[in-house]
Residue, then its C-alpha position, 0 to 999 in steps of 0.5 A: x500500500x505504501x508503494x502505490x502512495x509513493x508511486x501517486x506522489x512521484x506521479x504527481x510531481x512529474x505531471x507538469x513535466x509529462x504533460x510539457x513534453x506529451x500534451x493532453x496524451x499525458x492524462x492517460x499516462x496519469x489515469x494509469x496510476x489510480x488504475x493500478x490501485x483498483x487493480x490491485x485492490x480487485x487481486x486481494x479481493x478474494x483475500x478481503x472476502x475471507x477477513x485476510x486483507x493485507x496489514x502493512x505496519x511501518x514503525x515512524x515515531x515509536x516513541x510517541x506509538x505513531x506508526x504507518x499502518x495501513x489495511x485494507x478490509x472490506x470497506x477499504x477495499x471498497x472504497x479503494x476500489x472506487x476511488x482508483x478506477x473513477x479516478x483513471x475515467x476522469x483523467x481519460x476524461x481530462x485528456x478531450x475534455x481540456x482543450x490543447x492550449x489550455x493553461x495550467x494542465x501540468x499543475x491541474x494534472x498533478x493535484x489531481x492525481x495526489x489527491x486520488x493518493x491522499x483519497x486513497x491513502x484515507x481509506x486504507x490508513x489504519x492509524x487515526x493520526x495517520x487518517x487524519x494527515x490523509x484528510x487534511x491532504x485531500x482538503x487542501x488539494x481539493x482547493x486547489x483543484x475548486x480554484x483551478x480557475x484562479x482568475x475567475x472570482x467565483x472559483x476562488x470564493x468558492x476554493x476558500x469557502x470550501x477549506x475554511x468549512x473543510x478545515x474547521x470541521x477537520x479541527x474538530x476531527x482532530x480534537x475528537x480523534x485525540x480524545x477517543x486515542x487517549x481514552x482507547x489507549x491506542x490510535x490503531x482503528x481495528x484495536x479501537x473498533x474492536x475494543x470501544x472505549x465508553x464514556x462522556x468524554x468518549x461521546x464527545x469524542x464520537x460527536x466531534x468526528x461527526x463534525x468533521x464528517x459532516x463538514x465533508x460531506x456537505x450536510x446541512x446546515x454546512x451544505x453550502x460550500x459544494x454547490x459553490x464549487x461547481x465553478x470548478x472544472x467538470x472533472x473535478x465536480x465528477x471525481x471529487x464532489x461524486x465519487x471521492x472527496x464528498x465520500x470521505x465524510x461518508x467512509x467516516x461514518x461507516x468505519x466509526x458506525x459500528x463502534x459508536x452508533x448506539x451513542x444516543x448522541x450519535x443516531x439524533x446527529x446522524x439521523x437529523x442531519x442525514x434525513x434533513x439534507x436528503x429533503x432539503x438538497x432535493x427541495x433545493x434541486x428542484x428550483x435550479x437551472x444550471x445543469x450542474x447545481x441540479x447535480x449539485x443540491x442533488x449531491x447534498x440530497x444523496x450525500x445525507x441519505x448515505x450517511x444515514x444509512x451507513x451511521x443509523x447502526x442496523x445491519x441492514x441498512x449498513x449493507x444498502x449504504x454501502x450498495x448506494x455508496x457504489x451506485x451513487x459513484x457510479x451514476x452521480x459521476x457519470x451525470x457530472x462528465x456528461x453535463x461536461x460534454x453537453x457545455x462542451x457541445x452546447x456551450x451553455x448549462x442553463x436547461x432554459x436554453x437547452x433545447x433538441x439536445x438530445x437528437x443531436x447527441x444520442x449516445x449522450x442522451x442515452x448514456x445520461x438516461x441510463x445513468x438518471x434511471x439509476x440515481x432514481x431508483x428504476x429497474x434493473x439498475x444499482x440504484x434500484x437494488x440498494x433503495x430497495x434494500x434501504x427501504x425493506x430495512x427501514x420498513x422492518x425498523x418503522x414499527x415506531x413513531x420514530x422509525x415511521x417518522x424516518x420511513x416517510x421522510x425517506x420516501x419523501x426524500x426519494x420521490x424529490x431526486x425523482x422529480x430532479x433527476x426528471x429535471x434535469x435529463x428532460x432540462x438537457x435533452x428534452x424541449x427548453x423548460x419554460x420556468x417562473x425565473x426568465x432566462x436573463x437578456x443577454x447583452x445584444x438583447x437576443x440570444x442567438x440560436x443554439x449550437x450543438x457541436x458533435x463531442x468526440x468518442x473520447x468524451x462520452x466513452x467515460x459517462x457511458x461506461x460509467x453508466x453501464x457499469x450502474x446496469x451490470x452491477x444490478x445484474x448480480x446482486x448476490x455477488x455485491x452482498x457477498x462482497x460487502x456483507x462482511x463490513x455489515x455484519x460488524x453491526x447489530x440487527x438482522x442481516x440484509x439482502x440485494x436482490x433485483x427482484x424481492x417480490x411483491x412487498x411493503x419495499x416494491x409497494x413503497x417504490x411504486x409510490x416513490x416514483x408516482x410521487x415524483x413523477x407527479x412533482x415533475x408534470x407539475x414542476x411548473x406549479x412547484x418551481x413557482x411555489x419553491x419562487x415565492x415560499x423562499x426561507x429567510x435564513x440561507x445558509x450560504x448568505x449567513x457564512x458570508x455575513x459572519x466572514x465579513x464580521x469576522x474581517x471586521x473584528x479582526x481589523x478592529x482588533x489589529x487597529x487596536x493592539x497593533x499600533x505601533x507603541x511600545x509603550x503600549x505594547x509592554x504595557x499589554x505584556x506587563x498587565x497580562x503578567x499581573x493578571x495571571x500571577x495575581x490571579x494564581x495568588x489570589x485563587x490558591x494563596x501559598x503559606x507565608x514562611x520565614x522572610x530572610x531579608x539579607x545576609x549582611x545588612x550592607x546588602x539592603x544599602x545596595x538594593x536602596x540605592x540600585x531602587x532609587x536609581x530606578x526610580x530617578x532614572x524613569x522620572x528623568x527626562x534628560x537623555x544622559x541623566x536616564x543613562x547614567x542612572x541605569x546604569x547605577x542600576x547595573x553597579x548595583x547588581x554587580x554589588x549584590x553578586x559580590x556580596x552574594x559571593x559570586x565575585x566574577x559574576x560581579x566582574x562581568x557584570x561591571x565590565x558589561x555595563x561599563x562598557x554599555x554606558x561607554x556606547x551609550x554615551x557615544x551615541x548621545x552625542x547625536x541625539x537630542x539631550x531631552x527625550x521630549x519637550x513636550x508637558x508630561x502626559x495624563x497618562x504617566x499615571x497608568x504607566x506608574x499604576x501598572x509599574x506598581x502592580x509589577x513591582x508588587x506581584x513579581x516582589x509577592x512571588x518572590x517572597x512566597x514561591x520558595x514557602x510553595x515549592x513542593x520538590x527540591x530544587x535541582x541547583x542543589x545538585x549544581x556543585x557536584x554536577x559542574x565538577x563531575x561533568x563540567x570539570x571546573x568548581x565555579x558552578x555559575x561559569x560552567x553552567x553558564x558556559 
């Protein structure tokens, strides 16, 4: 597994040169690369069937137990499986999609394949530390592949709304997977699956991982920033918005699910917020216009139903997640590629505009129809097979209110991404849709009649192979339970069933009138599209991050203006308060006991500390340059005093020689500088200057009374004259340790 790391990472960095000297041919030079991780996933997948995937442990700090381990079980295996060979069908795709003079592809290349290595190095990692660089990997590369355009103002909005959700969710991860390593003793996912720790801090812990995967995955009320990166390439929004870096947060969920899904904490998070963005990315679906965001809020749609299946904690409905996972990939990339070739034949997304598309392009037009019938739900496609699957496991589970309330939302939830899917092929192939939003003027006042150019082979070959791999995978459903049965059956509750044909059932009957339903929403889209135009809700999630950034802009600008105002008064005063404030306040919370005070050894000592106290004092009020120096230095005499009266005769030689030699300097420079530090009258504010040095002179004197009367343990300068003779071989301890 590390090799194939390695061997993402050397293609990466060797892109740009490949694609200098062989043009867009080196996308498939490239697209072999992810095809050798599925290829060598599919050779262990016997091994993985048995429960005997490969485990590669490589010790990296043995003292901190952080290791390289890597594993590849049956969802590993899974989700290595999609993640290669969707990633070399869209680097295929790449190679007709760009055009030859198109800039930056060396770059877009590169990321592109160390982000299939970051994806795939998530999903085989079995060290939490280890999962999480993986995920912070593929966060950063897929902000740079959002914002591949960077000269186009949407593409870099939307690359940093992506990070910062991304990453902030990525933070809480961390903190969540810290805590459940501490409290599990390990950070090896196998031991702590296989062994969970139990606990409030654990339930914490749980929640804090659902943040993150909630943040990736694009589930509400974070849903926002996805439908924003559609203004990324086509095949980014193909591979990483359908088939991999959305599916990361859903892997999440599926590997933690079986330890943790009985948290009460865990099913209202995954339940509320899974069922929530299936109904409202559907809803929000329905109104779009832009081929892409149809995919897009039907992307959010799909993205919390998977993650309900896969974390609601049912053996049953794991096993269909985990069906809907590979379908979802399947279909939902194929449609993404395909609205690519419709932009790159038509010029244009808008399915206002698209107009006797699908004559002109029939083999896209039936690639995309085979792909839409598998997304909603018809026979004999995968999609068929896994919401069949979900919905006998969710019927079984409905004998509650509760579990009636999830199976009607599912069903509703179902009937939208039918009424969306008929959207949007009949949107890109049917006759232009006549909605309540006008299509806007354009500049000229009228727009020119619509062109559709002939796309090439190379360009519909990926979308429909990807399509037709939806229509065999339904062909053997047994094949596909016996493959991801395993990972299923890590959790409680009866076991489930893919079948093409289950017979007449409370499944069958429920699709029926899902897809009723949503054929009825679709003859009345018109109706709907104008209810969805005049009911808007007044809180948008994406309008809310916004205004909060740009509080947040505000308040940072408020707070540099203040702190950062170039006084240095100002900012030792702020140093100084601090100090105050924490010292005082441990004194004050927990008071040590007052010992015997010791105020000198000779009282010659105290005449020194006078006066070195008294320069100071005359130092700070003088307002003459030379006068200030010479005090301040007086100052330096003194301590060099109190050394030789504390027996430390050389310390007090250095001492002298240094400040001699500082006030020699100083003088020198005087001689260049005004002789008054300002003529100015003194100002109101050398009181809280005088306030807040005597809080210092206060609080550092206090502790240096009672911190000796607090020490618990002996202090180790009493083994500082054996130590300077034994190891520094000299007997003066402050030279050898300074030395």
């Amino acid at each position: 597994m590390l090799v194939l790391l390695i061997a993402h990472a050397v293609a990466a960095l060797g892109a740009p040169t490949l694609v200098r000297l062989m043009g867009r041919r080196a996308f498939w030079v490239l697209a072999l690369v992810p095809a050798s991780a599925a290829a060598w996933a599919l050779t262990h997948t016997r091994a993985v069937m048995r429960g005997e995937g490969p485990v590669e442990v490589i010790e990296w700090i043995p003292g901190l137990d952080l290791a390289l381990a890597f594993e590849l079980d049956t969802l590993s295996w899974f989700m290595a499986l999609i993640v290669g060979a969707i990633g070399s069908v869209v680097l295929i795709y790449c190679s007709s999609y760009f055009s030859a003079t198109a800039g930056g592809l060396g770059r877009f290349g590169g990321v592109l394949v160390a982000f299939a290595g970051a994806m795939l190095g998530l999903v085989v990692a079995d060290d939490m530390l280890l999962m999480f660089i993986f995920w912070e990997l593929t966060t950063v590369f897929s902000y740079l592949l959002i914002g591949h355009y960077a000269d186009r103002k949407a593409s870099r909005r939307a690359a940093m709304q992506a990070i910062v959700i991304t990453t902030g969710g990525g933070l809480a991860m961390l903190v969540g997977v810290i805590i459940l390593g501490d409290a599990a003793g390990t950070y090896r996912l196998s031991e702590l699956l296989a062994d969970p720790p139990s606990g409030t801090a654990v339930t914490v812990a749980a929640v804090l991982v659902l943040v993150g995967a909630v943040t990736k995955s694009a589930l509400i009320p974070l849903h926002f920033w996805l439908p924003a990166a559609m203004a990324a390439p086509t095949p980014v929004s193909a591979y990483l918005h359908a088939a991999a870096m959305v599916k990361a947060g859903v892997y999440l969920v599926a590997r933690f699910a079986p330890g943790f899904a009985d948290l009460a904490a865990w099913r209202a998070i995954v339940i509320t917020l899974g069922l929530g963005s299936l109904l409202l990315g559907g809803y929000r679906a329905l109104r779009q216009n832009d081929l892409k965001l149809v995919l897009a809020f039907g992307t959010v749609s799909q993205l919390g139903f998977l993650v309900f299946l896969v974390g609601l904690g049912t053996q049953a409905a794991a096993l269909a997640g985990l069906a809907m996972i590979g379908a979802h990939a399947l279909f939902k990339a194929a449609l993404f590629l395909v609205v690519g070739v419709v932009d790159s034949a038509t010029g244009t997304r808008d399915l206002r505009r698209l107009s006797g598309v699908g004559r002109a392009m029939p083999v896209t037009a039936v690639a995309a129809g085979l792909a839409t019938a598998s997304m909603i739900g018809l026979p004999p496609f995968a999609g068929y097979v896994a919401k069949e699957a979900a919905l006998e496991a969710l019927w079984h589970d409905g004998g509650t209110g509760a579990g009636v309330t999830v199976l009607v939302a599912m069903v509703v939830g179902s009937a939208l991404t039918v009424a969306y899917g008929l959207r949007f092929w009949f949107g890109a192939f049917g006759p232009a849709a006549r909605g309540v939003v006008p299509l806007p003027e354009p500049d000229d006042g009228v727009w020119p009649p619509l062109q559709v150019s002939r796309p090439s082979l190379l360009l519909v070959g990926p979308a429909a192979t990807l399509a037709l791999l939806g229509l065999a995978a339904a062909l053997v459903p047994h094949f596909g339970e016996d493959l991801l049965g395993p990972h299923a059956a890590a959790y409680p509750g009866d076991p489930g069933h893919l079948t093409l044909w289950g017979g007449v059932g409370p499944a069958l009957l429920l699709t029926l009138v899902v897809l009723t339903a949503g054929g009825l929403l679709f003859w009345q889209r018109a109706r709907v599209e104008g209810w969805q135009y005049h009911i808007r809700v007044g809180a948008d999630a994406d309008r809310i991050y916004r205004r909060m950034m740009r509080r947040l802009d505000d308040f940072a600008a408020d707070v540099t203006g203040l702190t950062q105002r170039g006084s240095l008064p100002f900012y030792l005063g702020t140093i100084l308060l601090v100090l105050v404030a924490l010292e005082a306040g441990s004194l004050l919370s927990d008071p040590p006991e007052i010992g015997a005070w010791r105020l000198w050894d000779t009282p010659v000592q105290a005449l020194a500390g006078l006066l070195t106290a008294g320069a100071a004092v005359l130092a700070a009020r003088a307002r003459r340059r030379l006068k200030a120096i010479i005090l301040a230095s007086v100052c330096g005499y003194g301590m060099a005093a109190l050394f030789l009266l504390h027996g430390a005769p050389d310390l007090a030689l250095t001492q002298v020689l240094v400040e001699t030699v500082t006030l020699v300097v100083l003088v020198l420079v005087l001689r260049r500088l005004p002789p008054y530090f300002s003529v100015r009258p003194l100002a109101a504010s050398r009181w809280v200057r005088l306030a807040i040095g005597l809080a210092v002179g206060l609080v550092v004197g206090a502790m240096a009374v009672l911190a000796p009367a607090a020490r618990v343990h002996e202090p180790v300068s009493v083994d500082f004259p054996e130590e300077a003779y034994v190891y520094g071989g000299g007997r003066n301890e402050v030279n050898v340790t300074l030395v």
